[in-house]
Structure formats: structure tokens, C-alpha cells
N, C-alpha and C positions, 0 to 999 in steps of 0.2 A: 314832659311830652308837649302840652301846649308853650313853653316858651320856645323847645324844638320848631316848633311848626309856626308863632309869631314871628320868628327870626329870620324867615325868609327861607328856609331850606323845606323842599316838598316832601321830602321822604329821607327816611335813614332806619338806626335803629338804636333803641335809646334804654336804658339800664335804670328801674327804678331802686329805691333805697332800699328793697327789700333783696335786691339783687335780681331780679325775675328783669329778663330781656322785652323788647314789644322792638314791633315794626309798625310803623305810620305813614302815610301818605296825607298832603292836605292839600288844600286847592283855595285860594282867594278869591273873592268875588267881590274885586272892586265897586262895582256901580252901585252895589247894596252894600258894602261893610263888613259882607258877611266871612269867615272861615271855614270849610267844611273838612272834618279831619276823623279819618278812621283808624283806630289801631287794634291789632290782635298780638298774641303773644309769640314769639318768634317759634316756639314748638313747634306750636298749632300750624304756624306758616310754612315752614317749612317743612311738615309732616309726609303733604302728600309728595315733594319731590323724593325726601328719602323713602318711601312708600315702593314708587318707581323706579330708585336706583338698586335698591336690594330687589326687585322686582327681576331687574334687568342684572345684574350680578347671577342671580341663582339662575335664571335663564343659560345665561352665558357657561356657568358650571359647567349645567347638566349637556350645553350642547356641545363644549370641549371634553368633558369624559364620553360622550355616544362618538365623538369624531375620533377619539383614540382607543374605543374599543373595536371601530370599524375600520381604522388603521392596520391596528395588531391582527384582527381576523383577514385581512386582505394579505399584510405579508405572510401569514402561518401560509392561509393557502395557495400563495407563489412557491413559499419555499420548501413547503412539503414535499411535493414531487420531487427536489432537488437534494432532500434529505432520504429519499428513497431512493433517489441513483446513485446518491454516495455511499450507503450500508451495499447497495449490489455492489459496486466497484471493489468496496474493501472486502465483500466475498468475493468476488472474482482474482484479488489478489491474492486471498488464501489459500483458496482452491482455482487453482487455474486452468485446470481439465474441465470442470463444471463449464456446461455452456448455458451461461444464461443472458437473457436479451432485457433489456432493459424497458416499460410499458409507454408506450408513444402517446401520452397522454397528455392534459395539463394545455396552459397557455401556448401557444402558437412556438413563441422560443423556447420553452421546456419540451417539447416536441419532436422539433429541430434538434436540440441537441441529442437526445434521445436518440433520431436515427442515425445521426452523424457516428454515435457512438456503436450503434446493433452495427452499422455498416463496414465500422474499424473492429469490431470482435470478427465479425464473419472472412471479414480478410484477413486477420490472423491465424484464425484456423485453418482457412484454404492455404496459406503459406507453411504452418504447421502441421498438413496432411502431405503436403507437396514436399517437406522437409525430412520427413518419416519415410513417402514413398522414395523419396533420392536416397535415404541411408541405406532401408533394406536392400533397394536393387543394385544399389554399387557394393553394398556390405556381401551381397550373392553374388553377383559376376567377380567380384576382387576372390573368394573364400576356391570360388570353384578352379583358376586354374594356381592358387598356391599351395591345395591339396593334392596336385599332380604334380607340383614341382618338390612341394615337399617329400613327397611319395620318391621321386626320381633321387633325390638327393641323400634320403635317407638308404637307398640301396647301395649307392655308390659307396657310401660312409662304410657301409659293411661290406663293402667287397662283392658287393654278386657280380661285378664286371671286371674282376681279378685284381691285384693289389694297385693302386696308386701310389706314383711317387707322392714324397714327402711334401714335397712344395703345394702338390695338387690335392693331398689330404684335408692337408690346414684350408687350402682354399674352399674346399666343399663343406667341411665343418663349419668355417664362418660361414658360409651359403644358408648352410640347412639351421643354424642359429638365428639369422636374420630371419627366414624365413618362419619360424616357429616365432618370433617376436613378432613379426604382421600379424600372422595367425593372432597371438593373443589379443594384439590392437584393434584387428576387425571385430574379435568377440565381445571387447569392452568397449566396441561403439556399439555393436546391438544392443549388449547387457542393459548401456546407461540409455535407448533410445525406447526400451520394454517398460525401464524404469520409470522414465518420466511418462508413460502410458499408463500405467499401474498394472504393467502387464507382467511382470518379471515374478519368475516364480524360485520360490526357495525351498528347499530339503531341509531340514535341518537334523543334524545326528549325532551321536557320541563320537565325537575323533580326539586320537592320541593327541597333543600338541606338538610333543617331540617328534612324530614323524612326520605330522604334517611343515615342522620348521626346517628336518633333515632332507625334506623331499622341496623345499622352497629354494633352500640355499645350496644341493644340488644340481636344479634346475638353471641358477643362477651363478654358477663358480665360473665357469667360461665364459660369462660378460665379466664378470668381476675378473678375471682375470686378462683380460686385452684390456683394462685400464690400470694393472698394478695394483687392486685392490684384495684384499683376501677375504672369507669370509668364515668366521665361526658362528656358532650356537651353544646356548648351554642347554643342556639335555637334562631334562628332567622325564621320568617315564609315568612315573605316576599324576599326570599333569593334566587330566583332560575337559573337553572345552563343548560346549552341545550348537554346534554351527553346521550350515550349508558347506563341504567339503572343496567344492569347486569354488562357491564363493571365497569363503575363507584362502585358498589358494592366490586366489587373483588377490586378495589385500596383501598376502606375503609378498606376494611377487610386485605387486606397485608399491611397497614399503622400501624393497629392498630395493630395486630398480634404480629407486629417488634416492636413494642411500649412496649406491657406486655412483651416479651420474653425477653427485655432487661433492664426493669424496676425491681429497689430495691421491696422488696416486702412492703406493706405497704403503698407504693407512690400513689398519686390520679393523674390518669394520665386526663388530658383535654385534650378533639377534637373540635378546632373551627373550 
């Protein structure tokens, strides 16, 4: 260490035989001769910076875990609100009769969206009451005058106004057919407009199956028949079924309906 410091260099740090480091500084004082030279052990020296750096490290830590705990608690509470309007939405997808609004709550544009949204269900429903009031009231003025025409058609068919030619038979028959097929059409626009209300109500009873099929497919021989199509069933009597009679009807008749309308002509279509 003192040849260190005779040698002309002020300061460094210098390695004695024992292995143990030292840092020194020294200082000349020409006009007297003198040296002045102090040295401590590099531990010691360097103690208190590393003192301050783990100082300033565990500071640092703790104030990057408190900033990402106040992160995480800042987005929970953004996106709460937003995980609240998406379980409404996906109940309102389930149950789409359910009117429910969503709570205008939260940050300014959680809010916002919020109304944006109460403001597009509520216009849905008014378009959806406006859509119901157009069914029933056109489904009522269409019902009322093809019960009078029905009415009229079917006298003629029997004759209460003395026999009709041939030509004008057939013509009345396809009349009072089509007209018995609006009839059904406007009944199964109500049926499905009650349906999606949850308004629609069902009987359900013991019916034959065989009659209710012979009573399907003679309802339906005379359109099967203006397209070339024939219709059997196989009859079973002992067969029965615990259904809404009217309903069950109406599935025969759209089963069978979609059968002829898209059957080759000529084809004998089976209903078991």
C-alpha cells in the first residue's frame, strides 16, 4: 500500500497477501516531505453505498407491487360494470321476452353505453308491440271476410243454389280449398305470434293416431291431387299419442303439405 501511494498514484485499491482488499487515498506535501495516506478495507468502504442500494431496490419493490395492485383494482373496477352488461345481454339472449334494462351506472362511458343500449331494447319492443299489433289486426280483418267467403263457397259446393256445371264445380272446389288453406295460414301466423308471447295454449289428450293421420291425409288428397301426388298411411289402431289435437293436426298438415310441394309429380308419398 505505501509503495501504492510513493509511486505517484493518489488513490486506487490494492490486494494485500492475505487476500483482503483496502482502498487508499494519499496526498503529498512537498514543501515538508511529508505523505499523508489513509486506508480502510474495501468492505467497510463500500458498505454504506450497498446499504443504500438494497435500500433503494426494496423501496423500488414495494412501490412496483402497490402500483400494480392499484392497477389491477382500477381495471376490475372499469370492467366490472362491463362484465355486468355482458351476463344481462347473454340473459337477454336467452330469454328475449324478459325486459330488462341495463343500470346507468359506472364511469361516464360505461354510462353512455348503458343508455345507448336501455334505448335500443326499448325500441325493440315498441317495434315488437307494433309488430304483434300489425299481426293480430291484419290476421282479424283477413279471418273475417274469408269466413264469409268460405261460408259462401262451401254452399255452393253442396248445391244450395241447384246443381253447377262441371267446369264451374271444379272451379268452386279449388276456391273453397284455397280458401281453407289461407284460413290455416292466418291461424299459424297467430298460433306462432301467441307462441313467441308465451301466450299459446295447449290441450293435450289421448288421440287415436290412425285417425288423426286418416283425417290429415284426407284433408289433404285434393292438393295432393292437383299436383300428381297420391297419398297413403299405414293404419295402425291400437297406436295412441297424448297430444293437443288441433295442434298435432296442424303438424300433420305442415308435414304433409312440405311433402306434396316438394314431391315429383306422380310419386306416392307414405305417412307412417
Amino acid at each position: 500500500m505505501i509503495d501504492a501511494a510513493l509511486s505517484g498514484i493518489p488513490s486506487g485499491v490494492v490486494q494485500r497477501p492475505d487476500g483482503e482488499r483496502w482502498i487508499y487515498a494519499s496526498r503529498h506535501l512537498d514543501r515538508i516531505g511529508w505523505v499523508l495516506l489513509r486506508a480502510v478495507p474495501y468492505t467497510q468502504a463500500i458498505a454504506p453505498a450497498r446499504t443504500s442500494f438494497m435500500l433503494y431496490l426494496a423501496i423500488s419493490l414495494i412501490a412496483l407491487v402497490l402500483i400494480i395492485i392499484v392497477v389491477i383494482a382500477l381495471s376490475r373496477a372499469a370492467t366490472r360494470p362491463l362484465e355486468s352488461m355482458s351476463r344481462r345481454i347473454r340473459r337477454m339472449m336467452k330469454h328475449p321476452s324478459d325486459r330488462i334494462r341495463l343500470r346507468e351506472t359506472g364511469p361516464p362511458e360505461v354510462r353512455n353505453l348503458a343508455r345507448a343500449f336501455n334505448q335500443l331494447m326499448a325500441e325493440r319492443e315498441a317495434l315488437d308491440a307494433l309488430k304483434d299489433q300489425f299481426v293480430s289486426t291484419v290476421s282479424h280483418e283477413l279471418r273475417t271476410p274469408l269466413t264469409s267467403i268460405g261460408g259462401s263457397l262451401k254452399l255452393l259446393d253442396a248445391g244450395a243454389t241447384g246443381p253447377l256445371p262441371p267446369k264451374a264445380g271444379k272451379l268452386v272446389a279449388m276456391a273453397l280449398r284455397n280458401s281453407e288453406q289461407l284460413q290455416m295460414l292466418i291461424s299459424d301466423l297467430l298460433d306462432f305470434n301467441k307462441a313467441a308471447q308465451g301466450q299459446l295454449v295447449v290441450t293435450p289428450e289421448i288421440v287415436k293416431l290412425a285417425s288423426a293421420m286418416e283425417a290429415a291425409c284426407r284433408g289433404n288428397r285434393t292438393t295432393a291431387a292437383t299436383r300428381g301426388v297420391q297419398l297413403t298411411y299405414k293404419e295402425d289402431s291400437d297406436l295412441c299419442v297424448r297430444a293437443d289435437p288441433y295442434r298435432l293436426r296442424q303438424i300433420l298438415d305442415n308435414y304433409i303439405s312440405n311433402a306434396i310441394k316438394f314431391s315429383p309429380r306422380g310419386l306416392r308419398d307414405s305417412l307412417c
